[in-house]
C-alpha positions in Angstrom: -88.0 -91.8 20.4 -85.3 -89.1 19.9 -85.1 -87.7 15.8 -81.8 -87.7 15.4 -81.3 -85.3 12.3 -79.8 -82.1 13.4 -79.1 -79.0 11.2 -75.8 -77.6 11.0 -75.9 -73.8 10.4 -73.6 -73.7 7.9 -76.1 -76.0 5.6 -78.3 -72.7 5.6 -76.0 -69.9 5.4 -78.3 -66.7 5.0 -80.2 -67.6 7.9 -79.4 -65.6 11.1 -79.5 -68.3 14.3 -82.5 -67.6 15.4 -84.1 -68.3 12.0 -81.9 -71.0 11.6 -83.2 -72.3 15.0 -86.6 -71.5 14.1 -86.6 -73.3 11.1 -85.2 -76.5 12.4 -87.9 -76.5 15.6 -90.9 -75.9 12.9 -89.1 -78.8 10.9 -89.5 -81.1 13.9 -85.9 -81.5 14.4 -84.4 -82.1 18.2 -80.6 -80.5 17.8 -78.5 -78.1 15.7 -75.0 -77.7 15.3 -74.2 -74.0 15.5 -71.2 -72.8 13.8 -69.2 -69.7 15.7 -70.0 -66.9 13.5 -73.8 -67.4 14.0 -73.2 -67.7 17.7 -71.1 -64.2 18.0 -73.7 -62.8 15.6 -76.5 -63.1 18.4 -74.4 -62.8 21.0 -73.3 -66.1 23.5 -75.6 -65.1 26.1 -78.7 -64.6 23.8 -77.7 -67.7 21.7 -77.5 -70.1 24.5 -81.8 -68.6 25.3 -82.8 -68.8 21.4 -82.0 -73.1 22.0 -82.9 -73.0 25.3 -86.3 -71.6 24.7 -86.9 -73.7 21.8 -86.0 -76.6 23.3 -83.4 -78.0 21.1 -79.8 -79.9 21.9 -77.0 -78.2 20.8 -75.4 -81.3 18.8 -71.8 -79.5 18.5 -70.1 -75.9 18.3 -68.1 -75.5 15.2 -64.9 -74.8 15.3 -62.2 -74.5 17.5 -58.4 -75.6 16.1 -56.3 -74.5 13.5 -53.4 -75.1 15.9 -50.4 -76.0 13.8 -48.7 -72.5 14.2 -44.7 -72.5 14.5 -44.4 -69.0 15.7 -44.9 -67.3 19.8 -47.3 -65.1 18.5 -49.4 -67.7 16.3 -49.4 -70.6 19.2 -50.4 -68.2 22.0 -53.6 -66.7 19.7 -55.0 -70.1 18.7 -54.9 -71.3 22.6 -56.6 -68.2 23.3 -59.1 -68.3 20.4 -59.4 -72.1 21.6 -59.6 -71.5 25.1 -62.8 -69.0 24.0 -64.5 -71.7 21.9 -64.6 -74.1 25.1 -65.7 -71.5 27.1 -68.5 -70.8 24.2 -69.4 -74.2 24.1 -69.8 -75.1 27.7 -72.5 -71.9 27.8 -73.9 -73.1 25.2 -74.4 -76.6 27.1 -72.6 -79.0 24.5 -69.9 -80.8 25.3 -68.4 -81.3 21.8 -66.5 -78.8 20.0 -65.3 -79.3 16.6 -61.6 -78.8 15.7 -60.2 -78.1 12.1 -56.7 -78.2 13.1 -55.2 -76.4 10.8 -52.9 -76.6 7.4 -49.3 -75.6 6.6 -47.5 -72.1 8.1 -46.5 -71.9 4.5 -50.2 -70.8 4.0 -51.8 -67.7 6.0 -55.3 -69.0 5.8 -58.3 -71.4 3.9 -57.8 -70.9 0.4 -55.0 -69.0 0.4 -51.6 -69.0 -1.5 -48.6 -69.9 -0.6 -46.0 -67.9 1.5 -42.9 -67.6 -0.1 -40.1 -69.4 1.6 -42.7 -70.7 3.7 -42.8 -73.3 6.5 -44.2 -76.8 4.6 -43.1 -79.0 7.3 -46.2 -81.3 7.1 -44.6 -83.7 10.1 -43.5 -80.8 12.3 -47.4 -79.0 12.0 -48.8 -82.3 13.1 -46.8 -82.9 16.0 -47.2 -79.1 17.0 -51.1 -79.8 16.3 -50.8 -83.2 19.2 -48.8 -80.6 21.0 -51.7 -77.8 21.3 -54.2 -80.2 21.9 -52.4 -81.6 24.5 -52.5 -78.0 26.3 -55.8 -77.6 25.6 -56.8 -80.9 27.3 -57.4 -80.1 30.9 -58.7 -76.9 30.5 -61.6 -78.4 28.7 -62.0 -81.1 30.7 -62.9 -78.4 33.6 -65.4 -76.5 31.5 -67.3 -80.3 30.5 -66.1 -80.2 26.9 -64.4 -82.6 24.8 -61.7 -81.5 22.0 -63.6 -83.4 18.7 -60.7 -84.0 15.7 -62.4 -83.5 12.3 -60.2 -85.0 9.7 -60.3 -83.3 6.6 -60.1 -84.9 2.9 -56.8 -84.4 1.8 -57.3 -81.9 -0.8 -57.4 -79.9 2.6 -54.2 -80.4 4.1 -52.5 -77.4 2.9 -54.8 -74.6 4.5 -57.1 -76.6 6.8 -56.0 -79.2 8.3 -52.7 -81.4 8.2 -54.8 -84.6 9.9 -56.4 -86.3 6.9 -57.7 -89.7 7.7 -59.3 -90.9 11.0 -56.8 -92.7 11.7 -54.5 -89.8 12.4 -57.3 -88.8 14.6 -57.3 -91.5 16.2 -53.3 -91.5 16.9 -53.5 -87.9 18.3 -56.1 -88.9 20.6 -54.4 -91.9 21.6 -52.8 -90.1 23.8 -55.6 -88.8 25.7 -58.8 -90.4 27.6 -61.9 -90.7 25.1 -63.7 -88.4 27.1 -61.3 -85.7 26.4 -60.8 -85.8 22.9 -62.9 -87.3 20.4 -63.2 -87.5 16.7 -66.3 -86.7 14.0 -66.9 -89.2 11.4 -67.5 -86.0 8.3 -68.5 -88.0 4.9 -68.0 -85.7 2.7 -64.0 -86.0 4.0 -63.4 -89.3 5.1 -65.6 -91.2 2.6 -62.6 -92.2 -0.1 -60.4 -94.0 2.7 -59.9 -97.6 2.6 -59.7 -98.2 5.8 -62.4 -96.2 6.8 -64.5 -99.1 8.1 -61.6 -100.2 10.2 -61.2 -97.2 11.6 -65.0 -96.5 12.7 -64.9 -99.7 14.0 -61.3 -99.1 16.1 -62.6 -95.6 17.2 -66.2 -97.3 18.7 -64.1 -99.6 20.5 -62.3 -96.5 22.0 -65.5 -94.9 22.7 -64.2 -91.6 20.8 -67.0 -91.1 18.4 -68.3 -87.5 18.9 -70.2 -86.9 16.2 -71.4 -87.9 12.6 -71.7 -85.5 10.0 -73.6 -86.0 6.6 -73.4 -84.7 3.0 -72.4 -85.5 -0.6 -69.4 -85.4 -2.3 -70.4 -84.1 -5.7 -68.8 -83.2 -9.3 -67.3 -81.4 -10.7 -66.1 -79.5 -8.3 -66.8 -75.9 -7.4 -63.6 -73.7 -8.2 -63.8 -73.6 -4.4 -63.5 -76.9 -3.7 -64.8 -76.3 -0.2 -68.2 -75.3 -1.8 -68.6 -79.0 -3.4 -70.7 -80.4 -0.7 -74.5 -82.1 -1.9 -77.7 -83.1 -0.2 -76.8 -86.6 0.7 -78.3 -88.6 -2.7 -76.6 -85.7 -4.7 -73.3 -87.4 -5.6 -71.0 -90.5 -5.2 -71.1 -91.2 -0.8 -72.5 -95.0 0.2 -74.6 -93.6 3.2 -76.1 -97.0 3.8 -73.0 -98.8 4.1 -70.9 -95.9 6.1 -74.2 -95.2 8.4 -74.2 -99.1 9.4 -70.6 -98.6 10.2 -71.1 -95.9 12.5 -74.1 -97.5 13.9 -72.0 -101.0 14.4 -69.4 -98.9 15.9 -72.0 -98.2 18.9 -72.8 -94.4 18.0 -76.3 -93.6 19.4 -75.6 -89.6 19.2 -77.3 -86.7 16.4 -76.4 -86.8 12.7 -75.9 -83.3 11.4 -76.3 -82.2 8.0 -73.2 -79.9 7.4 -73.6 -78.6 3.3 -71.2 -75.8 1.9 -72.5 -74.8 -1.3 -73.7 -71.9 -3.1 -77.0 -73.2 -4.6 -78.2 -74.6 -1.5 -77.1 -71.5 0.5 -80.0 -69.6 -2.2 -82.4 -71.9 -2.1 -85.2 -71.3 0.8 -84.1 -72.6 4.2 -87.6 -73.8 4.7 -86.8 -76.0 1.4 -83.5 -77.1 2.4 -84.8 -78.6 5.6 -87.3 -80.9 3.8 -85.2 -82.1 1.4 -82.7 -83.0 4.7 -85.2 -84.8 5.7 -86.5 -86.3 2.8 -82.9 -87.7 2.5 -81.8 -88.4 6.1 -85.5 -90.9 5.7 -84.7 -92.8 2.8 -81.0 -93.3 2.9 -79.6 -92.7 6.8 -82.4 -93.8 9.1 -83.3 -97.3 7.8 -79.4 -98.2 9.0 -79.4 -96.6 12.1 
């Protein structure tokens, strides 16, 4: 039977990928989700052989999007950097790839302030963002890849991403054929929404669910709010009740643990693993 946990690189920071790969095979995990950085760190070529050779599944490249630019210059980089990411992802032989899509022109960046006089157009960004993906549609469909919208908690929506809920998600993908874009049921950011069951349930019936992510929302929150993600058990998520969701909803793919936070990022990877595991046992498997 396939183990379904898969570790997110991001969830243990300080390990290179190969260590992080390493750790998760020892572990007896199946998949990990590699996050870009870790990818150009070894190299594309040499990261694709690391999970080859170790015989894991690539559950999902992380990220491609932040598309909601207004300006020539700003559009034409993100398909670029987009159009990179697919590539990336088909090498590394996963056919989901993650999309933040992006916050407000009025800010330059995650966690950054506000431009004066800046664009904070919240309606234009998001149809700009349906726009991009909508160019970026057939040109992963020929590499095998499927565009994966991440909705982010609102708290978000200024620097990261202007889609909040899954049902935007869903709307923007609407437009598309599931096997082209998809969306990622992400906990920690979609956990608060009242019509999150609803909406698991609409997007199994779509066939657009690309990919669950786990952790816990926790308080207070770090002064980077980012950086308030817990081991699932930590804080406030109902993992039983949102798991049966996605499990109700027909999902049958690999959970990730995804964790951003600066404790966990110190603690041993070898540590971090067990607890996942510990956790992912007693309060995700039972109601898959």
């Amino acid at each position: 039977m396939t183990y379904r946990l898969s570790l997110n690189t991001a969830t243990t920071k300080h390990w290179t990928l190969e260590q992080a790969v390493a750790g998760a095979q020892h572990a007896g995990l199946e998949a990990v989700g590699l996050w870009r950085d870790r990818v150009a760190e070894a190299g594309l070529e040499n990261a694709a052989r690391i999970v080859r050779d170790a015989g894991l599944r690539v559950s999902s490249l992380c990220r491609g999007g932040f598309l909601s630019a207004a300006d020539p210059e700003g559009i034409a980089a993100a398909l670029e950097d987009n159009r990179l990411a697919i590539r990336e992802a088909q090498a590394l032989g996963t056919h989901e790839l993650i999309m933040v899509v992006g916050g407000l022109p009025a800010c330059s960046g995650p966690s950054s302030a506000a431009i004066p006089d800046g664009d904070k157009d919240i309606v234009a960004a998001r149809r700009r963002v349906s726009e991009r993906i909508g160019e970026l549609v057939g040109y992963a469909r020929e590499h095998g890849v499927r565009l994966v919208l991440e909705p982010l908690h609102p708290i978000f929506a200024a620097d990261r991403a202007v889609l909040s809920t899954l049902g935007q998600c869903l709307d923007v993908a609407a437009e598309f054929a599931p096997q082209e874009v998809g969306v990622v049921v992400d906990t920690y950011h979609v956990w608060w929404d009242p019509q999150l069951a609803d909406m698991i349930a609409r997007a199994g019936r779509e066939g657009r669910i690309a990919s669950y992510q786990i952790c816990d929302w926790t308080l207070p929150l770090a002064a980077d709010a980012l950086l308030s993600r817990g081991h699932v058990g930590d804080g406030y998520i109902d993992f039983p009740t949102i798991t049966h969701w996605v499990t109700e909803a027909g999902y049958t793919g690999d959970i990730e643990v995804e964790i951003f936070n600066e404790a966990i990022w110190d603690t041993p990877g070898e540590q971090t693993l067990t607890t996942m595991k510990e956790r992912y046992d007693l309060l995700v498997a039972p109601y898959l």
